[in-house]
C-alpha positions as CSV (number, residue, x, y, z in Angstrom):
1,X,113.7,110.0,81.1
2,X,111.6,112.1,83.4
3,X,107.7,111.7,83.0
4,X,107.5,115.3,82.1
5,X,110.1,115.9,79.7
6,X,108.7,112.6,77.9
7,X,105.2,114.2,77.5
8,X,106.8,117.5,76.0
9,X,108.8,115.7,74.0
10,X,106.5,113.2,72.7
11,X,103.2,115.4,72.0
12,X,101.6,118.3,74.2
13,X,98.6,119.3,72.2
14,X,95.7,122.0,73.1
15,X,93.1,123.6,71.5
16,X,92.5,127.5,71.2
17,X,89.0,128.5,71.1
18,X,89.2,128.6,67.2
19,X,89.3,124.7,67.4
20,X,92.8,124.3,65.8
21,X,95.0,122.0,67.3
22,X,98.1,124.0,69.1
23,X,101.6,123.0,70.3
24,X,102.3,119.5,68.0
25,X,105.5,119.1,69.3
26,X,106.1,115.1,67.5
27,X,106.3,117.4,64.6
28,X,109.3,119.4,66.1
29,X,113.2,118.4,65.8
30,X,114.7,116.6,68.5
31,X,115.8,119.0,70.9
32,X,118.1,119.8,72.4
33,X,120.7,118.0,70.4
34,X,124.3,117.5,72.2
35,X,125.1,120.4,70.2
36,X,122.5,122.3,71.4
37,X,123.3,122.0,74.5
38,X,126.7,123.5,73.9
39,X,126.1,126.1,72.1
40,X,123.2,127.6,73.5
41,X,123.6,127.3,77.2
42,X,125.0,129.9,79.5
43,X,128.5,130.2,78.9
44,X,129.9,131.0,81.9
45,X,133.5,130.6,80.5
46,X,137.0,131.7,81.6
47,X,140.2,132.6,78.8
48,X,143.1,130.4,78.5
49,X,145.3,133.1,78.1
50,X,148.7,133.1,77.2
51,X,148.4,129.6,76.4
52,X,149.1,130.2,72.7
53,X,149.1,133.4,71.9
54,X,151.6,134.4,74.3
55,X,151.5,137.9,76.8
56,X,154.9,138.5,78.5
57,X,152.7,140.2,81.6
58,X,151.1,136.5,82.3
59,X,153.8,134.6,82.0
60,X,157.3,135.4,81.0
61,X,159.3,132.2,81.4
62,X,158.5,131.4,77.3
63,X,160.2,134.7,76.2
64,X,163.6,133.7,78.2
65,X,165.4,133.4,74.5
66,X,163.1,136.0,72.4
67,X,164.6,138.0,70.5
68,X,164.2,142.2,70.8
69,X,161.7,143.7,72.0
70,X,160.5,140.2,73.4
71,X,156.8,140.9,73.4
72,X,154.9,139.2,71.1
73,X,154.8,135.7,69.3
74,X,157.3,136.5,66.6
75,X,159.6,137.7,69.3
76,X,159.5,134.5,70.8
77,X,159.6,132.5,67.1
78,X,162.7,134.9,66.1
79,X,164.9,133.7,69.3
80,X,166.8,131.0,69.3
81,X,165.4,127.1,71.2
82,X,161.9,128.9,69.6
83,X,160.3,125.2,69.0
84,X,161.2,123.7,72.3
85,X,160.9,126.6,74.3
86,X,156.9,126.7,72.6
87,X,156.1,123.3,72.8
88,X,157.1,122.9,76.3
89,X,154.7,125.8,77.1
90,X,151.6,124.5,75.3
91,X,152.7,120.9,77.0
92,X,152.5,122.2,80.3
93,X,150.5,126.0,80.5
94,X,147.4,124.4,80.6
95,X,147.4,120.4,81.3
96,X,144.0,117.8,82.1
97,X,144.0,118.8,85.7
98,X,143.5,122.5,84.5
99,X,140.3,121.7,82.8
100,X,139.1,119.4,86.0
101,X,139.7,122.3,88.1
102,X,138.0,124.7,86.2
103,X,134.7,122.5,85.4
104,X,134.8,121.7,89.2
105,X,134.0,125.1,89.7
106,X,131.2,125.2,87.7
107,X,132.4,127.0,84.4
108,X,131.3,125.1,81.4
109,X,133.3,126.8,78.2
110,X,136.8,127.9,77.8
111,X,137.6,130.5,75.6
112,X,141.1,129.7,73.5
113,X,142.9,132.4,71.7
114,X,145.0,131.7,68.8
115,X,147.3,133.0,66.2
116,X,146.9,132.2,62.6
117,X,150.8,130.7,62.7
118,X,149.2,127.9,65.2
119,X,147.4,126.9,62.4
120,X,149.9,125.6,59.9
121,X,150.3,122.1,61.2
122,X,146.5,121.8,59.5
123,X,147.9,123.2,56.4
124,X,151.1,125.2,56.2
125,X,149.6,127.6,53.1
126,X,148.2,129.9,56.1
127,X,152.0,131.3,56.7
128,X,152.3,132.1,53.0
129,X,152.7,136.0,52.7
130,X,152.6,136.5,56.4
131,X,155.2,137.6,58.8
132,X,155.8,134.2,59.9
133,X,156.2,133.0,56.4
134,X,159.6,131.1,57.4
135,X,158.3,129.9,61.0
136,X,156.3,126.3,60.2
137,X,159.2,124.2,61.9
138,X,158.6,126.4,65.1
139,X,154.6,126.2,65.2
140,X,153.6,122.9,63.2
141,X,153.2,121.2,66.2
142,X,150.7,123.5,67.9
143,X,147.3,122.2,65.7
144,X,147.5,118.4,67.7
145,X,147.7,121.0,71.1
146,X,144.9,122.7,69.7
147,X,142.6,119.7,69.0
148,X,143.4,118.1,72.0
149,X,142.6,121.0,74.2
150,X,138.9,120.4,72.4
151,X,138.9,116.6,73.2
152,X,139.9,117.0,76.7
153,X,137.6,120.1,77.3
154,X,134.9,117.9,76.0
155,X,136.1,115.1,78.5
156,X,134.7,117.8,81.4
157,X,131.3,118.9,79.8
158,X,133.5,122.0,78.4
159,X,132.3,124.1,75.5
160,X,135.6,125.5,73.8
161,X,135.4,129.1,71.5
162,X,138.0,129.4,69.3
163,X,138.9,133.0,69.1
164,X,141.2,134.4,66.4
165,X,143.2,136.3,68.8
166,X,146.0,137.3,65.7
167,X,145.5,137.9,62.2
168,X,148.0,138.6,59.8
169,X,149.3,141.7,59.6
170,X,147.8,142.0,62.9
171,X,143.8,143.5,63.9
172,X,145.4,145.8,66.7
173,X,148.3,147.7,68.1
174,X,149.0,145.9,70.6
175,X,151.8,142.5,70.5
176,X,149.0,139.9,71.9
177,X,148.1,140.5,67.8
178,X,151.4,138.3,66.9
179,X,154.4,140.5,66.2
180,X,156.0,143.8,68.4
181,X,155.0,146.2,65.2
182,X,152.6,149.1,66.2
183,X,150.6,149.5,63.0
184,X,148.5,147.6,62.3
185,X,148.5,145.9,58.8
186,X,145.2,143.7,59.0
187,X,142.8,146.4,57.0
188,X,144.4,145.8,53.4
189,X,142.8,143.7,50.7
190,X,145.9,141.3,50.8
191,X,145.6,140.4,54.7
192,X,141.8,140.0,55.0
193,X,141.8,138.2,52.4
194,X,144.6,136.2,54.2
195,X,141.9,136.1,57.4
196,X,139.4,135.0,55.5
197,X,141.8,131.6,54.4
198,X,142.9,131.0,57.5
199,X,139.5,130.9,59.4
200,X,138.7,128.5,56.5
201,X,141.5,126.4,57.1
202,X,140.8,126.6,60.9
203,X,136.5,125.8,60.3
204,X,137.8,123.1,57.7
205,X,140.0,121.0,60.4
206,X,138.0,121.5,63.2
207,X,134.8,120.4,61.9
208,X,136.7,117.2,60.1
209,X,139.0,116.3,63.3
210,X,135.3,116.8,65.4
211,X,133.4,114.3,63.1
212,X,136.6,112.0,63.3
213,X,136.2,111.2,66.9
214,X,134.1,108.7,68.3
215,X,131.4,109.9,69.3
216,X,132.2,112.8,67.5
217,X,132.8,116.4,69.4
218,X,129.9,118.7,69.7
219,X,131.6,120.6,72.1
220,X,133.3,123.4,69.6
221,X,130.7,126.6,70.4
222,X,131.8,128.6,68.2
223,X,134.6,130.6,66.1
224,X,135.6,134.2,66.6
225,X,136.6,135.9,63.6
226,X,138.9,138.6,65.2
227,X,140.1,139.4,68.7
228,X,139.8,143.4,69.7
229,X,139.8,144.7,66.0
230,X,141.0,148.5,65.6
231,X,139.3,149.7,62.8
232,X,140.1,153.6,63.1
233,X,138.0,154.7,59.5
234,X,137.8,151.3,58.3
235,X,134.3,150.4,60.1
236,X,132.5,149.6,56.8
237,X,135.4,147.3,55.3
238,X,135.6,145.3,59.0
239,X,131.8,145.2,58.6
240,X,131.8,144.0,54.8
241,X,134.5,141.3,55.7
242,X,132.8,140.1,58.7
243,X,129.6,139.3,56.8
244,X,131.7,137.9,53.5
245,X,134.0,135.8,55.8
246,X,130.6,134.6,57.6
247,X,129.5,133.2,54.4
248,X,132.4,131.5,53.5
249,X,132.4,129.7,56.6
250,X,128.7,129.1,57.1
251,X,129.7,127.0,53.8
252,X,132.1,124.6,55.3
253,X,129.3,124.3,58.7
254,X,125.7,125.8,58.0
255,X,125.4,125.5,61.8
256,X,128.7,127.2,63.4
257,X,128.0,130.2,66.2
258,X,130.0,133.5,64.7
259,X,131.4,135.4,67.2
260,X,132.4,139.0,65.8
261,X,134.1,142.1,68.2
262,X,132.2,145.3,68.8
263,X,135.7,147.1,68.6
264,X,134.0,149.0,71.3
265,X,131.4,150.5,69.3
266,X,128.3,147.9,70.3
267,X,125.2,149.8,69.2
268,X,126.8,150.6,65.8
269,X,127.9,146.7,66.1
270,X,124.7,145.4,67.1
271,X,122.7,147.6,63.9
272,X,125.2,145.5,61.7
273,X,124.0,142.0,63.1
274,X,120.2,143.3,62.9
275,X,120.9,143.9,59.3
276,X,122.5,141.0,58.4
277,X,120.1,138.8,60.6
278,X,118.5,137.0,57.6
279,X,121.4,136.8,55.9
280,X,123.6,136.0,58.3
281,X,122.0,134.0,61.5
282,X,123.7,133.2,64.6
283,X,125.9,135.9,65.4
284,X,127.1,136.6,68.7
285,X,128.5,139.9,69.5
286,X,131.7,140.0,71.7
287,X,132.3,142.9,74.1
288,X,135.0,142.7,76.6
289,X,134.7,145.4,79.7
290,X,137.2,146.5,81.6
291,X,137.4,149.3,84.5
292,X,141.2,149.8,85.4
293,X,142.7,152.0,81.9
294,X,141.6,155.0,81.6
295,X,142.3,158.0,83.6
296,X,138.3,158.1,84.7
297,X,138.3,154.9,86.1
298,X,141.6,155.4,88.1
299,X,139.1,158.7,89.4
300,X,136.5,156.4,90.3
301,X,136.3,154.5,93.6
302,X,135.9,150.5,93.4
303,X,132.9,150.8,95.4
304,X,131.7,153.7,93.0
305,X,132.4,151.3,89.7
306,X,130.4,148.4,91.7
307,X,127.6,151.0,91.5
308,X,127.3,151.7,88.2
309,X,127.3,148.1,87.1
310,X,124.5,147.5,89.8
311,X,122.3,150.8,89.0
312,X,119.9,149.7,85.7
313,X,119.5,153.5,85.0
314,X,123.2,153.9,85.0
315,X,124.7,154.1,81.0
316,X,126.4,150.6,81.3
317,X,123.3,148.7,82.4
318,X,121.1,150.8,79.5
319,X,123.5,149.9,77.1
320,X,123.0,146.4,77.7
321,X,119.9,146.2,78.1
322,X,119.3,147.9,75.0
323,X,121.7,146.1,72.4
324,X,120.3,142.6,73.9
325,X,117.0,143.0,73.5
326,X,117.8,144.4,69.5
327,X,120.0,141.9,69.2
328,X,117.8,139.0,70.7
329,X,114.8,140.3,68.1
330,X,118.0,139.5,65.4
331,X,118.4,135.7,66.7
332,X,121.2,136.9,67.9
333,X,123.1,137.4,71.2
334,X,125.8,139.1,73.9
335,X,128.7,138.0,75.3
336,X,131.6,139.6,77.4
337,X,134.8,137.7,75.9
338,X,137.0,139.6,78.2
339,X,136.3,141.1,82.0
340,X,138.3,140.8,85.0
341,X,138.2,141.9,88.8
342,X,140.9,144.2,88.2
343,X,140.9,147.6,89.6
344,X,143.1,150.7,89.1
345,X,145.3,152.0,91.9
346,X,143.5,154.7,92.3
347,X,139.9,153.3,92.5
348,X,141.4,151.6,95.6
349,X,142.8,155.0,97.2
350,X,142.0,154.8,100.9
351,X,141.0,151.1,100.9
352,X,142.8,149.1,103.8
353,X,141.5,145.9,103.1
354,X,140.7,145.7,99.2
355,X,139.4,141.8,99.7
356,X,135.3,142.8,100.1
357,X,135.9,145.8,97.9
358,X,137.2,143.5,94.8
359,X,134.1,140.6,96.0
360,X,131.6,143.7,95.8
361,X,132.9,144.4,92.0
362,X,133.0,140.7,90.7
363,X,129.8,140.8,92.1
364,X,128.5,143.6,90.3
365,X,129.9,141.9,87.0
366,X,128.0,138.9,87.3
367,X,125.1,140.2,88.0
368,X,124.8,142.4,85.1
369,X,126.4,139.3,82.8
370,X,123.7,137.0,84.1
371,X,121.2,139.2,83.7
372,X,121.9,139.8,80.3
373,X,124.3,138.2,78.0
374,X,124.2,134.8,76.4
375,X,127.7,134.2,78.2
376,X,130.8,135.9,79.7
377,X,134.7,135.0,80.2
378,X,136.8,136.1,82.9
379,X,140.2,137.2,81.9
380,X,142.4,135.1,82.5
381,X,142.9,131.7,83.8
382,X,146.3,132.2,85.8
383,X,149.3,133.9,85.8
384,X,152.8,132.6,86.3
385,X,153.7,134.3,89.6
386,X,150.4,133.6,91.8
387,X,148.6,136.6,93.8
388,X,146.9,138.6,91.2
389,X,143.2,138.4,92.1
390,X,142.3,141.2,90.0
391,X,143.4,139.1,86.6
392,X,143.7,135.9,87.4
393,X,140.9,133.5,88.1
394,X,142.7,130.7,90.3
395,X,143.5,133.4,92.6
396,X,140.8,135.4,92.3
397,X,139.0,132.3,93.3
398,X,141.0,131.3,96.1
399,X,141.3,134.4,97.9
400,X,137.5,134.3,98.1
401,X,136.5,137.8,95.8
402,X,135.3,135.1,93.0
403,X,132.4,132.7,93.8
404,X,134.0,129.1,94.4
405,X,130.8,127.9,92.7
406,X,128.8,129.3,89.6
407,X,125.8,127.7,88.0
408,X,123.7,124.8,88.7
409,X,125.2,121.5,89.9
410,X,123.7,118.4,88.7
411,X,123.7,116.9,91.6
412,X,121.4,119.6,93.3
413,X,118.7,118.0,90.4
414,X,115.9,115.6,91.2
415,X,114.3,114.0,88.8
416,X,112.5,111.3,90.4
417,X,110.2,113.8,92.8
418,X,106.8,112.3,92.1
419,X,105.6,116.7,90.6
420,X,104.6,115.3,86.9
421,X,101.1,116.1,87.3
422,X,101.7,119.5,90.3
423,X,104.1,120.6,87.2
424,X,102.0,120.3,84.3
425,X,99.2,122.0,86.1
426,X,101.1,125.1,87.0
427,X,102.7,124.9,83.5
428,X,99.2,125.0,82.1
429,X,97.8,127.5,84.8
430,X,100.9,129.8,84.0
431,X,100.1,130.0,80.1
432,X,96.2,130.1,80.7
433,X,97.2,133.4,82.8
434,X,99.8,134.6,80.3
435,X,97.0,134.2,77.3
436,X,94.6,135.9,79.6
437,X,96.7,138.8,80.1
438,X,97.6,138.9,76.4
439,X,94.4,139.0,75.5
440,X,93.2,141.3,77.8
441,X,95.5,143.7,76.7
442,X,94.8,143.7,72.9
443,X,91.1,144.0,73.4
444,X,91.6,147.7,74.0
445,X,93.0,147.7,70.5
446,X,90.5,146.5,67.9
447,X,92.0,144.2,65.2
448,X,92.1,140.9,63.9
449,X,94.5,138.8,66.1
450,X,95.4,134.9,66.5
451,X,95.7,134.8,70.1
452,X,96.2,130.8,69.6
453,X,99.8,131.6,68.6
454,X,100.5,132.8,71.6
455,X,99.7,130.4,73.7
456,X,101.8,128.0,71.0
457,X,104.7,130.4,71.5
458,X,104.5,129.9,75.5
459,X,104.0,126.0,75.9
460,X,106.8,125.6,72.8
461,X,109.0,128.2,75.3
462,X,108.3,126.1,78.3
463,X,109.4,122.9,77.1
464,X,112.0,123.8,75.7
465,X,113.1,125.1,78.9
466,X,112.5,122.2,80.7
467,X,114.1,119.8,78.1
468,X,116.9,122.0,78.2
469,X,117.5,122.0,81.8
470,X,117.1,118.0,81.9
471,X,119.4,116.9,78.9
472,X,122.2,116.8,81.4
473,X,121.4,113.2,82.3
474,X,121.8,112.7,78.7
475,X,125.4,114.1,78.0
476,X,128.3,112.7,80.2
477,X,130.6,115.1,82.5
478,X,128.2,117.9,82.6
479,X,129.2,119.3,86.3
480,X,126.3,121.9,86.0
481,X,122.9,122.6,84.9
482,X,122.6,123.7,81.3
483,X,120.1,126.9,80.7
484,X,119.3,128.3,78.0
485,X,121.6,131.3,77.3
486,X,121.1,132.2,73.4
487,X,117.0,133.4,74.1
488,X,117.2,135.2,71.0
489,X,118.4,132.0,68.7
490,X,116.0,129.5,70.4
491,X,113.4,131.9,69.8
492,X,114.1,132.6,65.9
493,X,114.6,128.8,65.7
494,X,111.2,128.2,67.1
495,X,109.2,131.4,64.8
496,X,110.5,129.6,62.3
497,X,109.3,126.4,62.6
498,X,105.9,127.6,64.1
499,X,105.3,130.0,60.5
500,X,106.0,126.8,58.3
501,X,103.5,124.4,60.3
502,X,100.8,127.7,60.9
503,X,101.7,130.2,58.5
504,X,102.9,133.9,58.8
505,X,99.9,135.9,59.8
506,X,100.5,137.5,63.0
507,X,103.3,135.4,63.8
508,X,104.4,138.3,66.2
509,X,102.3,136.7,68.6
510,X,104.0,133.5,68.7
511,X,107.2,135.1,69.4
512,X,107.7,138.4,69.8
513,X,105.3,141.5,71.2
514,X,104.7,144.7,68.4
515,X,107.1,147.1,68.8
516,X,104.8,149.9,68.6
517,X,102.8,148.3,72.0
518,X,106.2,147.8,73.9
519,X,105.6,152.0,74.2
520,X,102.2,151.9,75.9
521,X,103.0,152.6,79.4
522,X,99.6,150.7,80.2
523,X,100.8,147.2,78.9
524,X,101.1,144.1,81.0
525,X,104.7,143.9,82.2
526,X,106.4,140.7,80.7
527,X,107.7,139.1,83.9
528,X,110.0,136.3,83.1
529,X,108.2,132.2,83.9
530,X,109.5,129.4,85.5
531,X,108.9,126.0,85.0
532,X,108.9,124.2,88.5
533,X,111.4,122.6,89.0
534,X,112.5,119.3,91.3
535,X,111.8,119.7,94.7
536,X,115.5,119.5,96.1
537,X,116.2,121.9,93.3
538,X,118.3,125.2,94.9
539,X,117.9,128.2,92.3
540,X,118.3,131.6,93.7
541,X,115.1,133.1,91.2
542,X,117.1,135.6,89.4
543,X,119.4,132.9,88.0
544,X,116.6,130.4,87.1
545,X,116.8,128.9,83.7
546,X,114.0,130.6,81.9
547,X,112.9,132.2,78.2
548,X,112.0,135.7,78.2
549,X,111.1,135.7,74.8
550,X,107.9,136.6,74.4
């Protein structure tokens, strides 16, 4: 292992001017853990759509024998050659040169929607009182699908989220929630309750079949309770079931990443996971953004929506901005489940060649996502007739408006390079300044502070960074770089451990900076650190691997 990573790992101690030994890291968990590494990376992920939860506008070749209105799952279970017509799809939708493409291109986690039917071949008791009551023969054989998806993912480096994409009685009006109906049913005591068994059922099998493997799969980052939920007047019971179905599961695996929908309302999502952040850690808020439905973004050109995304005074950029760093302070995080590089008609009025136009927009996107969120998901892998490079990623990517290339690849990492001792001196030269300016600040301010724990909460940040960025030596078929994605968790995770070794009193200024000094306009501005990194290293600086949590 590399000479540096060994010295944060195995003790980096200091001394504040107090005298008191700072930064014991032999008394710290190992970390990062394989699973660490998975879940709390960068996600930059892509949907397997249509893969099981079937949409007719992707790919209609499995609704061929549906029954009326052929639309949605039950469509498709109700017709006749249901089972073959099914698993023929699942056999050969998405197959194990599907997932070496994608991790070729640098995307580390797939995102994997499911119906509750696909889980029956775990335990058929999730169809009871359902709509697909009568259909296990048709969808028994999905689960071994499911689980090998996971173990082949894994195969590639690939994180896999399992998202809940259709609940019984269905979350939404539209048929990607399981049946053609256009009421939803989910918001009754009967069906969440329903919800709340199957995700069990799901967490149960998962985490046994993961443990059963040898070595065992660390690669599951996390479950989503419910794809695109319309609540209409039923926020507080989504709300109250989220955080009682949370519990549940956190029972069957203390450590599982909970992914819950904003159902479009994300600041009045994100003051949900700040309350329940002690009750409740680890939850990831899901918002999926899209520019091509409404009458207003039809109005406004491509290059127009580009802006916005781009402009950090504009109301998308704020809103971001502002639920991240709430929900960061929560030990929680942001991702974008769903986004695409699809346009309205309109958007594109006048546009001869839409190529640069649509490259300027994805652009936009991942810059904002990067800049912000804990992970992001393009919608959607393919589609069965080729050519849509607003929606689908393979062609998106081939016709050159999607990066060939995201993240770090490993092989662009050095760790041989002869900087241990260059690295450690700028890594102590960077927190010396840091403490100064800390310092320097407070002085105008009198009080009694324990300056100390913030020169702990830098040098723990640091290595961590660094021993995050390394561990892909450690963990076969990683094609990129991991980074730490989830600030916000690796922060908590760290407060935590830092007030049990040094006690609570101002542990603000391990980790986090009084809320009441964030206002003073004459506060040092908290520019994000680097650790230096291998000589042959190419990171653009904006997408360096770094902790901005302090």
């Amino acid at each position: 292992m590399h000479k540096l990573s060994n010295i944060l790992k195995h003790g980096l101690s200091s001394k504040h001017d107090e005298g008191v030994d700072t930064v014991n890291i032999d008394s710290r968990a190992q970390f990062p853990s394989e699973r660490d590494v998975f879940t709390l990376r960068k996600q930059r992920g892509v949907n397997l759509g249509s893969w099981f939860v079937l949409e007719r506008w992707i790919t209609d070749a499995p609704f061929r024998h549906a029954s009326e209105p052929g639309q949605s799952d039950l469509d498709v279970a109700r017709g006749s050659q249901a089972k073959e017509t099914l698993e023929h799809h699942w056999d050969t939708w998405i197959t194990e040169q599907d997932f070496r493409w994608i991790a070729e291109r640098g995307i580390n986690t797939v995102r994997i929607p499911i119906g509750y039917y696909h889980v029956c071949g775990a335990d058929p008791s999730v169809l009871q009182g359902t709509d697909f009551a009568d259909r296990l023969s048709v969808y028994e054989g999905a689960w071994q699908r499911i689980t090998n998806a996971i173990a082949t993912a894994r195969r590639y480096g690939l994180g896999v989220l399992i998202d809940l994409h259709a609940a019984p009685g269905k979350q939404n009006r539209d048929a990607h929630s399981g049946t053609s109906s256009p009421n939803p049913g989910f918001f009754t005591k009967h069906n969440m309750s329903r919800t709340t068994h199957v995700l069990t059922v799901l967490l149960t099998h998962l985490s046994r079949f993961a443990q059963s493997q040898t070595p065992p799969l660390h690669n599951i980052v996390g479950i989503e309770l419910l794809n695109e939920p319309q609540p209409d007047d039923h926020n507080a019971a989504l709300q109250k079931w989220y955080l009682d179905t949370g519990r549940v599961l956190r029972q069957v695996d203390s450590q599982i990443p909970i992914y819950i929908g904003d159902a479009w309302q994300t600041d009045q999502a994100t003051g949900f996971i700040e309350s329940q952040a002690h009750t409740l850690p680890f939850m990831v808020l899901d918002h999926h953004l899209y520019r091509c439905f409404t009458q207003q973004d039809g109005n406004t050109p491509a290059s127009q929506h580009a802006h916005n995304l781009r402009d950090l005074q504009a109301d998308t950029p704020q809103m971001f901005a502002r639920v991240v760093q709430k929900l960061e302070a929560a030990g929680g995080a942001l991702v974008v489940g769903e986004w695409s590089g699809a346009l309205n008609p309109g958007s594109l009025h006048g546009v001869v060649n839409d190529i640069e136009v649509r490259r300027e927009y994805i652009a936009a996107q991942l810059a904002l996502y990067e800049r912000h969120c804990a992970g992001y998901y393009f919608w959607t892998y393919k589609k069965e007739h080729g050519g849509d490079k607003g929606w689908s990623y393979r062609d998106a990517v081939d016709a050159g408006v999607f990066p060939s290339h995201v993240g770090i690849r490993t092989g662009q990492v050095n760790n041989d390079d002869g900087g241990d001792t260059n690295r450690t001196a700028r890594m102590n030269e960077a927190k010396e300044k840091a403490l100064n300016e800390h310092a320097g600040y407070w002085a105008k301010y009198p009080g009694k502070y324990e300056h100390w724990r913030f020169g702990d909460g830098f040098m723990w940040g640091w290595s961590d960074v660094w021993l995050f960025f390394t561990s892909a030596t450690s963990i076969s078929a990683l094609a990129t770089v991991p980074e730490i994605g989830f600030k916000g968790v690796c922060a908590k995770r760290r407060g935590e451990e830092h007030q049990k070794e040094k006690g609570k009193s101002n542990l603000w200024e391990f980790g986090e900076h009084c809320p009441a000094a964030d206002q003073q306009t004459t506060r040092p501005a908290k520019s994000p650190w680097y650790p230096s990194f291998p000589q042959n290293t190419v990171i653009p600086r904006e997408s360096a691997p770094h902790m901005s949590i302090w």
